[in-house]
C-alpha positions in Angstrom: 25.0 -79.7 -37.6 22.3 -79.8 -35.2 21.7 -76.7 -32.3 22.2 -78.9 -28.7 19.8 -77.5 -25.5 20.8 -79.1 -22.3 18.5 -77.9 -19.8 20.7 -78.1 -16.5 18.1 -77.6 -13.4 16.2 -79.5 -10.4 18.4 -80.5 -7.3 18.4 -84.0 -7.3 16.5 -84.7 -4.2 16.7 -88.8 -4.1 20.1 -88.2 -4.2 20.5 -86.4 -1.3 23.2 -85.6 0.5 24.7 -85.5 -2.3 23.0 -83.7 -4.8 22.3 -80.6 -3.2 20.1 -77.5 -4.5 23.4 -75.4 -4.8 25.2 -78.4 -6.5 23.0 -80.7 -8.3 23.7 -84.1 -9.1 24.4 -82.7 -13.2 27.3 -81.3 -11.7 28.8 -85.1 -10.3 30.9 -87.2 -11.6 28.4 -90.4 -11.7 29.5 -92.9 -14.4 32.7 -94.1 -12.6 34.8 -91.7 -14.9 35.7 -87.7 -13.1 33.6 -85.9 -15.3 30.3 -84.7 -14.3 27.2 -85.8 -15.7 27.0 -82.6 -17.5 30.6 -83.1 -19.0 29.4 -86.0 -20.6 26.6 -84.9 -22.0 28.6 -82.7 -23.5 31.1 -84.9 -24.8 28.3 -87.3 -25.8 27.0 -84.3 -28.4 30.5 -84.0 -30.3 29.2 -86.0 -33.4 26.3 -84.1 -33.7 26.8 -80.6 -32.7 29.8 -78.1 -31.6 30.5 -75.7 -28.5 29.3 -73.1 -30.9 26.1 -74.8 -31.6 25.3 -76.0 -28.1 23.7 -74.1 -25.2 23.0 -74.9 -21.7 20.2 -73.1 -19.7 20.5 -73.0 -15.9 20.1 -71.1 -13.2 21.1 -68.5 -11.4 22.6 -70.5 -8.7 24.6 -72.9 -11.1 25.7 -70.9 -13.9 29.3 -70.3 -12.3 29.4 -74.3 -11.5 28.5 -74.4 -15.1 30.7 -72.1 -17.2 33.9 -73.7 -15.3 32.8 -77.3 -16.2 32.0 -76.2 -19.9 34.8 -73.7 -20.5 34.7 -74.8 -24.3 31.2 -73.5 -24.8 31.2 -69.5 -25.3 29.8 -67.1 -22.6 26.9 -66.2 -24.5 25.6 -69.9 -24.8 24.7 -70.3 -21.3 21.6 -69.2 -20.6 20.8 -68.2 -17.4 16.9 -68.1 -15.9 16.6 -66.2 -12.8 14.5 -68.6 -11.2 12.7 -71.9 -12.4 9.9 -71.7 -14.4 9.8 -75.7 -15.4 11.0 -77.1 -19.1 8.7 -75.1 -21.3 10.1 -72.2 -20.6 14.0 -72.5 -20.5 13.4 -75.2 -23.5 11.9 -72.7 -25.5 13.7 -70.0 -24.6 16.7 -71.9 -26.0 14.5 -72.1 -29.1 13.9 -68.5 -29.5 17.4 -67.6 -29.4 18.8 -70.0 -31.8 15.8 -68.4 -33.9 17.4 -65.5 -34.2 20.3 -66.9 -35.1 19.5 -69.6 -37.9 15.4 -69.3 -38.3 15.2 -72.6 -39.4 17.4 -74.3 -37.4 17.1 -77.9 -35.7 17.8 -78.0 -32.4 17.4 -81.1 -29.8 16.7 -80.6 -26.3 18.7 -83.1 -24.2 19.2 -83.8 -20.2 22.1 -83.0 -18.5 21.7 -85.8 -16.2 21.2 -89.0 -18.4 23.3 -91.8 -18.5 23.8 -93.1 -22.1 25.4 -97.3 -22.2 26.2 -96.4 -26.2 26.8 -93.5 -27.0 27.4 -94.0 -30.8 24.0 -95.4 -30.9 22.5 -93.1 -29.3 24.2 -90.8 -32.0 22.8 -93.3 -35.1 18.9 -92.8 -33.1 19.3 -88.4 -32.7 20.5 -88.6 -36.5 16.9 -90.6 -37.2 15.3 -88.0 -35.8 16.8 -85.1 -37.2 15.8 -86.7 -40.6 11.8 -87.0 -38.8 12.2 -82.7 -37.6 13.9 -81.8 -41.3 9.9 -83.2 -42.5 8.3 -80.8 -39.9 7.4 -83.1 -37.0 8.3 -82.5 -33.3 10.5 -85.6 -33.0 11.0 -87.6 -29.6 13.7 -90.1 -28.9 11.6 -92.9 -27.1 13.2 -95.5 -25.5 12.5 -99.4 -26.0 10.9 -100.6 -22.6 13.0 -103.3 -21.1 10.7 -104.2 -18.1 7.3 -103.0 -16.7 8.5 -99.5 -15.1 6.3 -97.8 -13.2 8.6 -94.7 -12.4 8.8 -93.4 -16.6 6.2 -91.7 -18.5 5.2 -93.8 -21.3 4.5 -92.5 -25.9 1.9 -94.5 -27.2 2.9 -95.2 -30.5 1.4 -96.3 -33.8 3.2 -98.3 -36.7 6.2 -97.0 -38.4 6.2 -94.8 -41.0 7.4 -96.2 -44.5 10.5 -97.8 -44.1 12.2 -96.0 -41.2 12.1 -96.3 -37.7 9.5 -93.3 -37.3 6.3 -93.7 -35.6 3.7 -91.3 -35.1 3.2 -90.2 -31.3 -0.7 -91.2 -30.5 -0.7 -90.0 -27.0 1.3 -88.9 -24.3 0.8 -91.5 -21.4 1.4 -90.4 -17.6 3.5 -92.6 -14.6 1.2 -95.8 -15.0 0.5 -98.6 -12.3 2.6 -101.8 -12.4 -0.6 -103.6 -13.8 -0.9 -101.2 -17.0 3.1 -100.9 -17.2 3.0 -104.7 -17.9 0.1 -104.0 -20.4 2.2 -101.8 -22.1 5.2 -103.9 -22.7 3.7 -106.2 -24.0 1.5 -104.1 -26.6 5.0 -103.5 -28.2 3.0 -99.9 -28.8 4.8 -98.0 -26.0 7.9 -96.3 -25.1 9.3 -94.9 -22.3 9.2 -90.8 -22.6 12.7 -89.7 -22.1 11.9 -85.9 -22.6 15.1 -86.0 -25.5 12.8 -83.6 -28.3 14.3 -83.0 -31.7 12.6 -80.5 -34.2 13.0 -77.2 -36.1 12.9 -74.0 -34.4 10.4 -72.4 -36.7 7.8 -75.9 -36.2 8.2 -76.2 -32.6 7.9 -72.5 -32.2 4.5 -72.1 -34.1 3.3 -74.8 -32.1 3.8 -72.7 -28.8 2.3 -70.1 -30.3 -0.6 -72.4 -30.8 -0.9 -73.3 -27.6 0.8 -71.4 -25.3 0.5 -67.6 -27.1 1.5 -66.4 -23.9 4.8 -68.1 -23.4 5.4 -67.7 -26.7 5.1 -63.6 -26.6 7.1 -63.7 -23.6 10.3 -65.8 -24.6 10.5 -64.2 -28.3 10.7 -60.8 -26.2 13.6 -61.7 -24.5 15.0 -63.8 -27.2 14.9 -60.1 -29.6 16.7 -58.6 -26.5 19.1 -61.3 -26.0 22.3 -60.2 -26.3 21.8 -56.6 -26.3 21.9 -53.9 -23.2 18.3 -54.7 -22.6 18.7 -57.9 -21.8 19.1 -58.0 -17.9 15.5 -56.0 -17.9 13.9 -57.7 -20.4 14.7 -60.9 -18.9 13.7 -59.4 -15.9 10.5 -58.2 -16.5 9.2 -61.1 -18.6 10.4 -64.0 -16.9 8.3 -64.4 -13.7 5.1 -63.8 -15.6 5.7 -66.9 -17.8 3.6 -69.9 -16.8 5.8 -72.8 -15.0 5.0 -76.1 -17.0 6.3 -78.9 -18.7 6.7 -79.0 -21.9 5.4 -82.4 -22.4 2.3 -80.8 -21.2 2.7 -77.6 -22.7 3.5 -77.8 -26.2 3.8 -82.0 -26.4 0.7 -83.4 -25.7 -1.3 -81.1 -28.2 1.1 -81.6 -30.8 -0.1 -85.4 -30.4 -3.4 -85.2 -30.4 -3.0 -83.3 -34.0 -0.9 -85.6 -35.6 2.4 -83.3 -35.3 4.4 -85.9 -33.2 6.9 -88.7 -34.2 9.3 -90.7 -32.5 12.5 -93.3 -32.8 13.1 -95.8 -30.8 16.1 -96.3 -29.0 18.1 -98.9 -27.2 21.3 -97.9 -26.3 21.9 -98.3 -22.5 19.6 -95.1 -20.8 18.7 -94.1 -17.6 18.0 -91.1 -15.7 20.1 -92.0 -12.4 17.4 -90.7 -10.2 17.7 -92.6 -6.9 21.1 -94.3 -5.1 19.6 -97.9 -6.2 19.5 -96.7 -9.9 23.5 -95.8 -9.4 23.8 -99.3 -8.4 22.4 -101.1 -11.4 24.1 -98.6 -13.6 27.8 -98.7 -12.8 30.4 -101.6 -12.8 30.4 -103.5 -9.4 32.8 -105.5 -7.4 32.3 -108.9 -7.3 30.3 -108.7 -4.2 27.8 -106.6 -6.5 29.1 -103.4 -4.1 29.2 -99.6 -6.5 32.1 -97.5 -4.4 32.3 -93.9 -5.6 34.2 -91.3 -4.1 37.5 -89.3 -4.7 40.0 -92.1 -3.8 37.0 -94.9 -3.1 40.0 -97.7 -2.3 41.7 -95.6 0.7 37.7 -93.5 1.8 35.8 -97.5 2.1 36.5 -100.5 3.6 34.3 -103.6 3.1 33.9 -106.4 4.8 31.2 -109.5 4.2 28.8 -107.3 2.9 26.9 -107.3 -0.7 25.1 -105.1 -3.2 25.8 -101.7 -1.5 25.9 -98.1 -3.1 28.8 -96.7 -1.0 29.7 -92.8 -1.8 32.4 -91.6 -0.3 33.1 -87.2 -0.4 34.2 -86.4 3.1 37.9 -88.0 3.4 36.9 -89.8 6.0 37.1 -93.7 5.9 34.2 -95.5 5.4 33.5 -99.1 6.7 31.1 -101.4 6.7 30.5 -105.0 7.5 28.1 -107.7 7.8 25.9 -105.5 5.2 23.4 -106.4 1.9 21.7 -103.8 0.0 22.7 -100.5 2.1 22.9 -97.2 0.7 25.8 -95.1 2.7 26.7 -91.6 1.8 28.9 -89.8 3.4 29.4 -86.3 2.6 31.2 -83.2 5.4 28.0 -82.4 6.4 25.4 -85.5 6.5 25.9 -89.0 6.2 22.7 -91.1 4.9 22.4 -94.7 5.5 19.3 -96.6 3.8 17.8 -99.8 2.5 18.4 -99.7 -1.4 14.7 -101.0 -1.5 13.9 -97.4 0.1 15.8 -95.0 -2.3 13.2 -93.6 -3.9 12.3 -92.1 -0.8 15.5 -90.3 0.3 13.4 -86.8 -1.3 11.2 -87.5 2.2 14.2 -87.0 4.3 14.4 -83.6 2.0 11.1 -83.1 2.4 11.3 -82.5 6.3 14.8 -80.7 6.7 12.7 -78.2 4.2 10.1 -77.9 6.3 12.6 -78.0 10.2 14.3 -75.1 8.1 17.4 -76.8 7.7 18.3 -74.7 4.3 22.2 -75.4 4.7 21.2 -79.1 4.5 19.5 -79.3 1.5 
């Protein structure tokens, strides 16, 4: 059985109002279904992994959200970081505990706020690259580009290795223009970079060590103290001196360059759900092509002549619109946001300057 990592952090900005730093969008019920984003990413792992097996790491501000969403998984297999430090850190953290546990151990690192269209595929694709990290590599799960994205980060790939879906990992490729996204669906040689990682503990942890000896010292200190009375001040004393970065570029992008890096593609429905106008292509619609979310979304909205919307409804208050096409409206007890769909992406602006007005409450 594979170890699961679910790195539950950020606060959701695009998806302001409601995604908020204390209660980030991981924590919503998004797919039309009420369990969190989180709960399904949970649920999602049952074929592969058990609440034994599977740890979340979050922080300090969400861990209580957390444990009562995941009251399956035991105490000790959250993970809580007392303040962010980026995905290197709390993913290898993860990996430095399980170490201690089961040395050579395969764990995946997965997001708590991905949306998966199949998850049984999705299942078949993690198994392929458990096979890929049982060899030694540092296995992604890439998925097969369906248009020319410009908002994804992109694994340049090479040809597949025997008779199996893996393929080495050339290069990591950063956020491209649209000219080079189109380039790159068509090469047939590029994914999109999901950040879903696959490999042995004992591999992925040399290769920090490699690279990163100082994150490394740091995490296997409070990893040997993990679970013991000196945990609190271990964890204390280490973890602001660890460097904040990704680990794409910590730990991934090296691994590439040396030939350490495969991937499998997948095609099984993903997305990220980072903006409003991404929840609207992702959930069912009405015939109108309107998305309604909200607690009771028939008796909260009223709609009248009005098309494509992304209408979510959290206050108890009704919500009506007419005469409307391609709107955003959120309406939660404290803010209501109202915006072309064509704008979501940027929503984190509005963010942006109640951060700097020192509007903290609102954000």
């Amino acid at each position: 059985m594979l170890y699961a990592v679910i790195p539950a952090g950020g606060s959701g900005t695009r998806l302001w109002p409601l995604s908020r730093a204390g209660h980030p969008k991981f924590l919503h019920p998004l797919t039309g279904s009420s369990a969190s984003l989180l709960q399904e990413t949970v649920r999602r792992l049952a074929p592969l992994s058990t609440p034994e097996r599977t740890l979340v790491v979050t922080g300090v501000a969400h861990a209580t959200a957390v444990a009562r969403q995941l009251t399956q998984l035991p105490e000790e297999n959250i993970l809580v970081e007392p303040s962010p430090r980026d995905s290197c850190a709390a993913i290898a953290l993860a990996a430095a505990v399980i170490a201690t546990r089961d040395p050579e151990a395969v764990m995946g690192s997965f997001a708590a706020d991905h949306v998966i269209g199949d998850p049984q595929r999705w299942a078949q694709t993690v198994r392929e690259a458990v096979h890929g990290a049982e060899q030694g590599l540092l296995m992604t799960v890439g998925i097969t580009p369906t248009r020319p994205e410009t908002g994804y980060g992109y694994l340049q790939t090479g040809d597949p290795v025997g008779d199996g879906p893996l393929r080495p990992v050339a290069e990591f490729k950063e956020k491209p223009a649209v000219e080079v996204a189109e380039a790159y669906l068509r090469s047939g040689h590029h994914l999109w970079n999901a950040s879903m990682f696959v490999w042995r503990v004992d591999v992925f942890l040399a290769e920090l060590a490699r690279q990163q000896p100082d994150l490394y010292a740091g995490v296997t200190a409070i990893a040997a103290a993990w679970g013991t009375p000196a945990q609190d001040e271990e964890l204390g004393r280490v973890w602001p001196t660890l460097p904040k970065i990704s680990v794409d570029y910590a730990v991934m992008e090296g691994a590439a360059a040396a030939g350490r890096v495969a991937t499998v593609p997948g095609d099984f429905g993903w997305n990220d759900v980072g903006d409003f106008h991404t929840l609207g292509d992702v959930l069912p619609t009405d015939p109108a092509g309107n998305v309604v979310l909200g607690t009771d979304a028939k008796a909260d909205v009223l709609l009248r002549d009005s098309s494509g919307l992304v209408v979510v409804s959290q206050s108890g208050r009704l919500v009506s619109v007419l005469g409307m096409r391609d709107t955003i409206v959120v309406d939660t007890a404290d803010a209501v946001l109202v915006c072309a769909r064509e704008r979501a992406q940027d929503v984190k602006a509005l963010v942006d300057e109640l951060k700097q007005r020192g509007e903290e409450a609102l954000i």
